[in-house]
C-alpha positions in Angstrom: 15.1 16.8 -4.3 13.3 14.6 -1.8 11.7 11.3 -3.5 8.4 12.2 -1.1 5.9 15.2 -2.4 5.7 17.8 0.1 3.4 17.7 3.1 -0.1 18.6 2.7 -1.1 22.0 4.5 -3.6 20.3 6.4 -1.5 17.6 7.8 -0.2 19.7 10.9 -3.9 19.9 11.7 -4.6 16.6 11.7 -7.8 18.0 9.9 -8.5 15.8 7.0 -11.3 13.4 7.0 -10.8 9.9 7.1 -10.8 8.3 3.7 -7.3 6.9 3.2 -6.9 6.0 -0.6 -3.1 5.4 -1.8 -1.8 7.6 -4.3 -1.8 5.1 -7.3 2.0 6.5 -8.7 5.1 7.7 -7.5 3.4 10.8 -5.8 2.3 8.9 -2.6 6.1 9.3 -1.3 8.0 8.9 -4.1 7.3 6.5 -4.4 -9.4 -19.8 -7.7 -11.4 -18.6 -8.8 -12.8 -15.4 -9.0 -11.3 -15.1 -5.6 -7.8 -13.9 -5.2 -4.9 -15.5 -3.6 -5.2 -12.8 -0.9 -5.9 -14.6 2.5 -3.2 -17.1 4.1 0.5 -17.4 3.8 2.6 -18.2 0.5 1.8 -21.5 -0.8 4.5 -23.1 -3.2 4.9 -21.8 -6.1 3.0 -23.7 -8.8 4.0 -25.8 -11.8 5.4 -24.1 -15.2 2.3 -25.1 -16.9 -0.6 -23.8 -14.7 -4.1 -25.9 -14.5 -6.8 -25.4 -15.8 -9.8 -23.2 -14.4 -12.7 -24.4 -12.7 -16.0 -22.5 -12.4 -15.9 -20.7 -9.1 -18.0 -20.1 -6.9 -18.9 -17.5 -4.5 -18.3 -19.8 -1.2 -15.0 -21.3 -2.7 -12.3 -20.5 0.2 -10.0 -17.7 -1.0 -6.8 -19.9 -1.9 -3.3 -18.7 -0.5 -0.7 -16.7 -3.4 1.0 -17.3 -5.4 -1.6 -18.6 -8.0 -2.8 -17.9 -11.2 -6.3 -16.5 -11.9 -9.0 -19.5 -11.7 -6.5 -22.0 -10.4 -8.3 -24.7 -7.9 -8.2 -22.9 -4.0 -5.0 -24.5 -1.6 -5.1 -25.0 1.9 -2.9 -22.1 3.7 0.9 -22.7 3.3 3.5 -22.7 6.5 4.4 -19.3 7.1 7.3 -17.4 4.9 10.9 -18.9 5.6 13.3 -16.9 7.3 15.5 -16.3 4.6 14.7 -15.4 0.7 14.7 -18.3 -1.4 14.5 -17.3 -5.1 12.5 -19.9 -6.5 13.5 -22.1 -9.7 12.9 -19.2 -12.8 10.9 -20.3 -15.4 12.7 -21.1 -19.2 13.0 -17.3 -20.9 10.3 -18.2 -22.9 7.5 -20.3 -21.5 4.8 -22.2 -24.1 2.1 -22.9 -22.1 -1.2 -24.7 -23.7 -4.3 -22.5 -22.1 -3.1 -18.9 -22.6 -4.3 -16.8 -25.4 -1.7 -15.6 -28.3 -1.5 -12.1 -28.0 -2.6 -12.7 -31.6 -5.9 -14.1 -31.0 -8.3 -11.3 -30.6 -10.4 -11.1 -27.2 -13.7 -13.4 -27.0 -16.9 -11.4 -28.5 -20.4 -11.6 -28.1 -23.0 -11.2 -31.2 -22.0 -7.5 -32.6 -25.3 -6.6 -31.7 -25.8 -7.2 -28.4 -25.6 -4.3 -26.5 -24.2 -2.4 -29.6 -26.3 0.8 -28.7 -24.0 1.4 -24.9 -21.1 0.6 -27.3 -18.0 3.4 -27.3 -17.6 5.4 -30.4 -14.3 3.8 -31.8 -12.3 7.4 -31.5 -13.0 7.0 -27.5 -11.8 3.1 -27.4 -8.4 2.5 -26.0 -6.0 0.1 -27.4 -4.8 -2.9 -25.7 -1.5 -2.1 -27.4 -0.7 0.5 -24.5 -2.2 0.0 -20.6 -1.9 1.1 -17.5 -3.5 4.4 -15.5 -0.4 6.1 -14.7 2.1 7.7 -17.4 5.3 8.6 -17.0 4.4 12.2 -16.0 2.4 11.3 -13.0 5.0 8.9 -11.5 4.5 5.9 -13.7 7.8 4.2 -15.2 8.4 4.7 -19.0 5.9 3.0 -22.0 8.9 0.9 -22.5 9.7 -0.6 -19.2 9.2 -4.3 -20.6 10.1 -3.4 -24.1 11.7 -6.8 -25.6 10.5 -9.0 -22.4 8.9 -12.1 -23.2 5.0 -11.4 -22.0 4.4 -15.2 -20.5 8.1 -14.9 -19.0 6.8 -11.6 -17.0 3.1 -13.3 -16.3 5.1 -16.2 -14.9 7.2 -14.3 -12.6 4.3 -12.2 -11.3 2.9 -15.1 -10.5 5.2 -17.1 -8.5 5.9 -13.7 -6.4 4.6 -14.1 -2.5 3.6 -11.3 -1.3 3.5 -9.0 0.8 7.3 -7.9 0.5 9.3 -7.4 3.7 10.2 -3.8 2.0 7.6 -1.1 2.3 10.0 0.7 -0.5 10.2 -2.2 -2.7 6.6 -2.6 -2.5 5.7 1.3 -3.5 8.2 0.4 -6.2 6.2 -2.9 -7.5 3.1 -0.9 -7.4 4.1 1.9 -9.8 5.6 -0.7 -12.0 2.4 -2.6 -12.3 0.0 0.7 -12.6 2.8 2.5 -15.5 1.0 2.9 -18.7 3.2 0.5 -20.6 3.4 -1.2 -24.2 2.0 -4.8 -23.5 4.6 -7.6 -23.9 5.3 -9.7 -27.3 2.9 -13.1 -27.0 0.2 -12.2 -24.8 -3.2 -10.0 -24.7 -3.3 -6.6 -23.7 -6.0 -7.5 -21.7 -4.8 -10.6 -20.2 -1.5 -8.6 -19.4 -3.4 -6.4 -17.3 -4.9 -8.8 -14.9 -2.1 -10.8 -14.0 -0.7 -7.2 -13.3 -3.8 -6.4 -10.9 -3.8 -10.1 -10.0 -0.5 -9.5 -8.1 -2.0 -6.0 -6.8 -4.5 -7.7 -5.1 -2.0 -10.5 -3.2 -0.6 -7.1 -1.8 -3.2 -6.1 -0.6 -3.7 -3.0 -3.4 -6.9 -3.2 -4.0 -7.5 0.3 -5.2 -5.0 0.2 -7.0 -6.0 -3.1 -8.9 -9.5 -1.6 -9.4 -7.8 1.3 -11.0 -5.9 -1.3 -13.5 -8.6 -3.5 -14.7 -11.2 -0.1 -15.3 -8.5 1.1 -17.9 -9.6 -1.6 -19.9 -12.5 -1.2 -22.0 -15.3 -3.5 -21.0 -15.6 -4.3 -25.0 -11.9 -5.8 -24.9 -12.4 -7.8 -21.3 -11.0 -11.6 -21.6 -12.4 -14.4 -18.9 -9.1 -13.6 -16.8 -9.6 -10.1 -16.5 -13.2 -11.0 -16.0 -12.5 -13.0 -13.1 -9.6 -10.3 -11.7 -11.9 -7.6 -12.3 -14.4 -9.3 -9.8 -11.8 -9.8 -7.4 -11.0 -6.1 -7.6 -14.6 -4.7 -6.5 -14.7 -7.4 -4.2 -11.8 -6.1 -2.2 -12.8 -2.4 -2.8 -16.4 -3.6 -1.4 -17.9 -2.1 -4.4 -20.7 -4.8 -5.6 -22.3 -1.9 -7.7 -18.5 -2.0 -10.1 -19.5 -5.4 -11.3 -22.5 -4.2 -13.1 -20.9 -2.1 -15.7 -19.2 -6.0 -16.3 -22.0 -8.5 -15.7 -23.7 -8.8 -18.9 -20.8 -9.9 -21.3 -19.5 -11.6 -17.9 -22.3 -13.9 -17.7 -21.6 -15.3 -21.4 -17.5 -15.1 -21.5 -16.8 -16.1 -17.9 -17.1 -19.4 -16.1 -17.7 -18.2 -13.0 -21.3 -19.0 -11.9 -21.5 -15.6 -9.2 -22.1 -13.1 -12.1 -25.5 -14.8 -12.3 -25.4 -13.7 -8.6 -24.5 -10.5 -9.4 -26.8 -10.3 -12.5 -29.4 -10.1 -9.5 -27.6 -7.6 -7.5 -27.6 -4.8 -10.2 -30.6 -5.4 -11.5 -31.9 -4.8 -8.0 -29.4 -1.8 -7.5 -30.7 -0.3 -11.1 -34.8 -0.4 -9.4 -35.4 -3.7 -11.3 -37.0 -5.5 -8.3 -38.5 -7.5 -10.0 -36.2 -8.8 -12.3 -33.5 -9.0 -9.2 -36.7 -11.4 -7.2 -36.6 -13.7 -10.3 -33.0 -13.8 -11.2 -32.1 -14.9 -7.5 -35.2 -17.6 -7.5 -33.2 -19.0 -10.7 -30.0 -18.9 -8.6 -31.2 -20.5 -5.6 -33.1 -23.1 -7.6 -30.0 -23.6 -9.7 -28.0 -23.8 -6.0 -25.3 -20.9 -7.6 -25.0 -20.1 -3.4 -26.0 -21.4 -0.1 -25.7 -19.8 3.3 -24.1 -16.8 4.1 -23.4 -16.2 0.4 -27.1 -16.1 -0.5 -27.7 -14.0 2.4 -25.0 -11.7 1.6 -26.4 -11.4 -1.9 -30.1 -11.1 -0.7 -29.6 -8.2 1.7 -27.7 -6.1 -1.4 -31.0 -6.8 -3.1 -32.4 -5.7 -0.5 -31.1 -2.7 -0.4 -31.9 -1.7 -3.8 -34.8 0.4 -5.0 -38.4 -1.8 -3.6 -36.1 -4.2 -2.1 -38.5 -4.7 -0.1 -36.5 -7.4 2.1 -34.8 -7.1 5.6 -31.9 -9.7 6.1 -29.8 -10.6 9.3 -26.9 -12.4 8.5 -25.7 -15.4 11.1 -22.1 -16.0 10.8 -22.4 -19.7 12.7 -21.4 -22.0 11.2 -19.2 -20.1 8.6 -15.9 -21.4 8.5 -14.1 -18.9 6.7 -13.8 -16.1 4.9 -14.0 -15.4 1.0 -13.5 -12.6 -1.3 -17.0 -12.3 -2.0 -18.1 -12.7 2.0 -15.4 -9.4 2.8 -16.6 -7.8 -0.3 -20.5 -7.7 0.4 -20.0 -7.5 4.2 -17.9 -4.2 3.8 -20.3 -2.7 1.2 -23.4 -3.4 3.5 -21.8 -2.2 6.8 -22.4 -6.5 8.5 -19.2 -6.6 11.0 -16.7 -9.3 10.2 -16.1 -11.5 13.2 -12.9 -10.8 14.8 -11.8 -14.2 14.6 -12.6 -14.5 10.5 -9.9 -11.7 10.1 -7.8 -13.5 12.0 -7.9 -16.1 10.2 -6.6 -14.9 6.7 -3.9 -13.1 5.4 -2.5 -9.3 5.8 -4.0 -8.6 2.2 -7.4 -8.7 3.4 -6.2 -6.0 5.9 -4.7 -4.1 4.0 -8.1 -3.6 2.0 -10.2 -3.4 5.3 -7.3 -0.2 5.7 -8.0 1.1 2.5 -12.2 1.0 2.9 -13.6 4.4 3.7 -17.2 2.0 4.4 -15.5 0.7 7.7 -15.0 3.6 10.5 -12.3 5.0 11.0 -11.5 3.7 14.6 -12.0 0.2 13.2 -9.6 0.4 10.3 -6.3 1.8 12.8 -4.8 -1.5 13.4 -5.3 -2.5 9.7 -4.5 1.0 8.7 -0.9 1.0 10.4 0.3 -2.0 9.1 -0.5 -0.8 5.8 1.3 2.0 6.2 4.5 0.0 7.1 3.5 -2.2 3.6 3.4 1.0 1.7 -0.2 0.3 0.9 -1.1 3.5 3.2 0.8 6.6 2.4 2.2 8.6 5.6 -0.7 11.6 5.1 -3.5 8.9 5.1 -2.6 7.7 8.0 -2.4 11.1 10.0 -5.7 12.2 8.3 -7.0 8.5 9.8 -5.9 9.4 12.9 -6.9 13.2 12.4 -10.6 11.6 12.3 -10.6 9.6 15.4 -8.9 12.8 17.3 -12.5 14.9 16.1 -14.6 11.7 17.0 -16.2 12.1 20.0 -16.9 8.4 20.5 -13.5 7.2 19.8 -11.6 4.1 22.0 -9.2 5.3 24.6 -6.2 4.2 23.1 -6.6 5.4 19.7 -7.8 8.9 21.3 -4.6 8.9 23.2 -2.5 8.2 20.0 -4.5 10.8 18.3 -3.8 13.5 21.3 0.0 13.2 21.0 0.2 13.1 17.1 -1.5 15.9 17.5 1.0 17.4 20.0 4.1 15.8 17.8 3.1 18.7 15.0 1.3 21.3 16.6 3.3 21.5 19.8 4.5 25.1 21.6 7.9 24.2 22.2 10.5 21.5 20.8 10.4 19.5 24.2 7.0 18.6 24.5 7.1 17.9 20.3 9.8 15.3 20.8 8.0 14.2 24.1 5.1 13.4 21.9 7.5 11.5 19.2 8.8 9.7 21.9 5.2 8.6 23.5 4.5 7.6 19.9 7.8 5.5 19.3 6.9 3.7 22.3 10.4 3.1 23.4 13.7 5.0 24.3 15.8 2.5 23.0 15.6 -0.6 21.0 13.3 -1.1 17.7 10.0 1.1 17.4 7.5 -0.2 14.7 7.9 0.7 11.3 4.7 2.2 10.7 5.0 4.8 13.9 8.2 5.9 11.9 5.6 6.5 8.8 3.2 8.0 11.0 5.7 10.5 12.8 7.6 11.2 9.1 6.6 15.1 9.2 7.1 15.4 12.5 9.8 14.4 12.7 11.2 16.7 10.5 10.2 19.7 12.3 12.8 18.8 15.2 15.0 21.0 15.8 19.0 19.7 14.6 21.2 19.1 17.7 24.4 16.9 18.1 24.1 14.7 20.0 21.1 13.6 19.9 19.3 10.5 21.7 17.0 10.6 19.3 18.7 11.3 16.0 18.4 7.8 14.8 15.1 7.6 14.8 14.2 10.8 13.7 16.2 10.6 10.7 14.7 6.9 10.3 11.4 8.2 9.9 12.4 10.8 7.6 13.2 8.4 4.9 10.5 6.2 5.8 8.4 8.7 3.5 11.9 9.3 1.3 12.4 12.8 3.0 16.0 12.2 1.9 17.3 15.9 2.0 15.6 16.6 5.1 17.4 14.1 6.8 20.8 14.8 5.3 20.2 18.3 7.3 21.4 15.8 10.2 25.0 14.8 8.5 27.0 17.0 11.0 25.2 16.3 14.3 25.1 12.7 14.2 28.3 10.4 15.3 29.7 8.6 12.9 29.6 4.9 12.9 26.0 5.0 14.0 22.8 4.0 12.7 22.1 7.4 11.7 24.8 8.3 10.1 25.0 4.7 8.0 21.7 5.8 6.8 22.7 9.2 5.6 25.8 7.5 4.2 23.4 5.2 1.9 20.7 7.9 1.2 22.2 11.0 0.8 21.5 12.3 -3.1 24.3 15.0 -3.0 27.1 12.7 -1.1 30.1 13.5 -3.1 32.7 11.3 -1.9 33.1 7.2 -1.6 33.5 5.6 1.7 36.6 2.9 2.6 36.9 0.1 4.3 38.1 1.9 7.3 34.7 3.9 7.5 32.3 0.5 6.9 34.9 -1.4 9.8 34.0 1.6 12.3 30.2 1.1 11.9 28.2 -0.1 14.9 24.8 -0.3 14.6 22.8 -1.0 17.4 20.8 -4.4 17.3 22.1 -7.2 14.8 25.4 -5.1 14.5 27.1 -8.2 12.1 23.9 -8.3 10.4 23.7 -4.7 9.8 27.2 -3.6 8.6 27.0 -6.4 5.9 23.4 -4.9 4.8 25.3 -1.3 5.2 28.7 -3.0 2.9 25.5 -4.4 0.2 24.1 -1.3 -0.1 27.0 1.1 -0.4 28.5 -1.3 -2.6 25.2 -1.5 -4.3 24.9 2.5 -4.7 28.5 2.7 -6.1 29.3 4.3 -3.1 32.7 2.4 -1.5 36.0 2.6 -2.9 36.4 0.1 -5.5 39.7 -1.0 -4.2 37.9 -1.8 -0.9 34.4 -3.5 -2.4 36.6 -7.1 -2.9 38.2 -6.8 0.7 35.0 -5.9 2.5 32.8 -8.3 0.7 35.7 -11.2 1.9 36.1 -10.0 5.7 32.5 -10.1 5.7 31.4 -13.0 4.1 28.8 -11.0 1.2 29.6 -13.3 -1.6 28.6 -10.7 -4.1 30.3 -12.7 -7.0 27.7 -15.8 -6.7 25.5 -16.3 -9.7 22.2 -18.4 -9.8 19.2 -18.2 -12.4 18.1 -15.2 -10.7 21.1 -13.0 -10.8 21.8 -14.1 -14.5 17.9 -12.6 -15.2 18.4 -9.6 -13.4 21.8 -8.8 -15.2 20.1 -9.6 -18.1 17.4 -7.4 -17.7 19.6 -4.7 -16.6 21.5 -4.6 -19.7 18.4 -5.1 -21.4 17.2 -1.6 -20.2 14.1 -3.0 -18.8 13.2 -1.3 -15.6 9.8 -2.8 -15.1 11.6 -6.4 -15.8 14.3 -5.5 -13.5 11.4 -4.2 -10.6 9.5 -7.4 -10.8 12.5 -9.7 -10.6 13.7 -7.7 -8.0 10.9 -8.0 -6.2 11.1 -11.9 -6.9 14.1 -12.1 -4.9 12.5 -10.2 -1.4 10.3 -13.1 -0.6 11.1 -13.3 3.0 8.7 -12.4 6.2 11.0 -9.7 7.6 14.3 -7.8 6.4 16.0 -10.0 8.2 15.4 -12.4 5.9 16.8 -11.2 3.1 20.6 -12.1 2.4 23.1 -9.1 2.2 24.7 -10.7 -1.3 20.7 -10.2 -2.6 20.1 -6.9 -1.7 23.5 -5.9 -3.3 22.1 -7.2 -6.4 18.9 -5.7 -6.1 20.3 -2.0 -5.4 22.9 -2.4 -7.9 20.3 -3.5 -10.7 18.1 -0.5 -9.8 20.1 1.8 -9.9 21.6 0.9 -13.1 18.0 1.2 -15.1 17.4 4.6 -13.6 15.7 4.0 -10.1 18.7 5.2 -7.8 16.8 7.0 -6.0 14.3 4.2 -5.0 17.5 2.1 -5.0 19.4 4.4 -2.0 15.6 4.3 0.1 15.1 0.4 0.1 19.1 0.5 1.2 18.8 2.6 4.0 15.2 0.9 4.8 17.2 -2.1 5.3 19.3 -0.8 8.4 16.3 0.7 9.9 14.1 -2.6 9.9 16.9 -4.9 10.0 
């Protein structure tokens, strides 16, 4: 059975609106401050011990990931290396000064404050189990981290850079951090969950993250997830989600904008007044200056007897924070071109994931998304579905639209494969990822022919979406030794018999051919799917040094043989931190498969494989 759900009716049509959510588990294709690291490139990963937090506030610059929650903003990092460093692991288990004992029960206010909105305690959930997705909508088991040192895992979230060069790996990450597990030995439920939706945000998940921190009970909130949980309806340009928060907020957390946002929802809830004096204490207290204060004002504004118009003057701004995108997106004020610019795929990956911004506006962000995994494959062709009904959409777009359009609904197989090919944008050569996630279902309606120019990357797009039995329809009309047909060979569920030497020696993969049939020899090696005889003798003619052990290796065998999926996910993860597939050594992904598939995610294990010959 395919790892992807099946194709929604409507698809074909290309007659779904334009609200592109991610499916938060396994069903989308299976699958400092209050500010997040989000925006610029991978900083160095920080001490053991993190800092302590300062008080944020809302114009602090949006500091570059990895970070923890609160931890003073850093000036942008150099861009990713070119190869995957894993960085020093820290000890198996950590002491750190500042975090809370999962023994220490979450801060409270005076019992009766606010006691009357209180939950019944038969409707409270425990901090014992969280997550929004079980294990029968996708999610990994209760017991993913069962035995795993909390800090250890909280540390390794943290140093992780993302995005991830794998759009696989990435849907992966996501269902391990949404799973409805037990929380950790040695840290708080609650504390748990927001370096979980911490790390969601740095990849640009910000649905997803919003989804974390709300199955939390308010009641149970710690200052981190406090400050997370701000981030989160930020990025989801949602300023009315902080109210629910705000008033135990304002006492628990340091950060001085939830006196800003006292103001906001007590304009939003038709307390004008209230809202008018809240922000005079603000301003006189100098909480925000600027564009932040205007930002806040014309929310208030908006509110019931508002009565306030606002124009907001982005000279002068320098750059972009978490609370500048998250007000600008909910009020509809357009985000100079070169703000975006400036800051890191995460912010566009929630700009992709914001059904406030039109949809013609949200295609560039949208597509790379897509090619992240942030986007699922029927999001995007319902975003593009929108702009096709538009009647005032750009050329280009329109044009993109018309021949998706034609890819699916086509009369005859010529003109669909016509389409695919306008799409692909080239005969030969690399197409971009994320037109290969676009084209998925399409691609799968072409008709099987041997021979075929375009076999490659039809059956490339196919698994792009895990359509892993639809492609294997192509295992007697493609040639072996080609790309193609190394792909079938690594995501095949139903291949019955091991490869040799002899069969990896005759591959010949168009592009990076050396590079390639060392990522083919990892991943069959990986999968358990090459002779054992020939795994030592492939591994020395080509240099895969499958034997070497560091810290990382020695953690992910560990948690392997610990039975600890979700461990194994993040560490696996951990060792992807590269810009581009390219990037990451064959010897690693070997590991990486292999670990996988030993804790019961073959399946995900053979995808991120054969995703490696296609991107490599």
């Amino acid at each position: 059975m395919a790892i992807c759900p099946k194709r929604h009716a409507a698809v074909a049509a290309l007659a779904l609106g334009a609200v592109a959510l991610p499916a938060i588990g396994i069903g989308q294709e299976r699958p400092e401050s209050i500010l997040p690291p989000g925006f610029g490139e991978p900083s160095p990963p920080p001490a053991t011990r993190p800092a302590p937090r300062p008080s944020p506030t809302p114009g602090t610059p949006v500091p570059s990931a990895p970070s923890a929650p609160g931890a003073a903003p850093v000036v942008p990092a150099a861009p990713s290396p070119s190869t995957a460093v894993v960085q020093p692991l820290p000890p198996e288990y950590p002491v750190t000064s500042n975090e809370q004992d999962a023994e220490t029960p979450a801060p409270t206010i005076d019992p009766q404050t606010l006691a009357e909105y209180e939950m019944p305690a038969a409707a409270r959930r425990s901090l014992a189990m969280v997550g929004p997705t079980g294990a029968a909508e996708g999610g990994l088991p209760s017991d993913a981290f069962a035995g795993a040192d909390g800090r250890y895992l909280e540390q390794l979230m943290r140093r992780l850079a993302a995005p991830l060069p794998s759009r696989w790996m990435s849907i992966l990450l996501r269902r391990t951090l949404l799973s409805t597990v037990e929380t950790p030995k040695r840290v708080n439920g609650a504390d748990f969950a927001a370096e979980r939706a911490w790390l969601l945000l740095r990849m640009g998940e910000s649905v997803a993250a919003r989804a974390l921190v709300q199955n939390v009970d308010t009641a149970n909130y710690t200052p981190k997830l406090y400050d997370v949980a701000m981030n989160a309806m930020l990025a989801t340009g949602d300023p009315a989600g902080l109210c629910p928060l705000q008033p135990r907020a304002v006492v628990l957390s340091p950060a001085r904008s939830w006196t800003l946002a006292g103001a906001m929802c007590a304009a939003l809830t038709g307390q004008a007044a209230d809202a008018r004096s809240l922000l005079a204490q603000a301003r006189k207290r100098r909480v925000a200056t600027g564009i932040d204060l205007q930002l806040t004002q014309k929310v208030i504004g908006a509110g019931p007897g508002g009565r306030q118009m606002m124009t907001i003057e982005w000279a002068g701004v320098d750059r972009l924070t978490a609370w500048r995108f998250g007000l600008s997106t909910a009020m509809g004020v357009a985000i100079p071109d070169d703000m975006m610019a400036s800051v890191g795929t995460q912010a566009l990956y929630w700009r992709a994931l914001s059904p406030a911004v039109a949809p013609a506006d949200r295609l560039s962000a949208a597509e790379g998304a897509a090619a992240q995994g942030v986007l699922s494959n029927a999001a995007l062709v319902d975003l593009y579905g929108a702009v096709d009904q538009a009647d005032d959409a750009p050329s280009a777009a329109a044009a993109v639209a018309a021949d998706l359009r034609t890819a699916f609904t086509g009369d005859r197989a010529s003109a669909r494969l016509s389409a695919l090919r306008q799409l692909w944008g080239t005969q030969t050569g690399r197409v971009p990822y994320a037109r290969l996630v676009l084209t998925a279902h399409a691609a799968a309606r072409a008709p099987i022919q041997a021979g075929s120019a375009d076999a490659d990357r039809l059956i490339a797009s196919m698994l792009s979406v895990g359509m892993d039995r639809t492609a294997a329809r192509w295992r007697g009309a493609v040639e072996a030794g080609g790309d193609g047909w190394a792909m079938l060979q690594l995501s095949d569920p139903d291949l019955s018999r091991r490869l040799t030497y002899r069969d990896l020696a005759g591959y010949t993969g168009q592009g990076d051919a050396a590079l390639k049939q060392r990522l083919l020899f990892a991943g069959l090696a990986g999968l358990g799917r090459l002779a054992p005889a020939d795994v030592e003798r492939a591994a020395e003619a080509l240099d895969v040094r499958i034997g070497a052990e560091n810290a990382w290796t020695r953690a992910l065998d560990r948690a392997a043989m610990a039975g600890q999926p979700g461990t194994v996910v993040v560490l696996a993860a951990l060792g992807m931190q590269t810009g581009s597939w390219k990037g990451v050594p064959p010897e690693m992904l070997y590991r990486i498969v292999g670990a996988l598939r030993s804790v019961g995610l073959g399946g995900e294990a053979r995808m991120i494989a054969a995703e490696a010959l296609a991107r490599a």
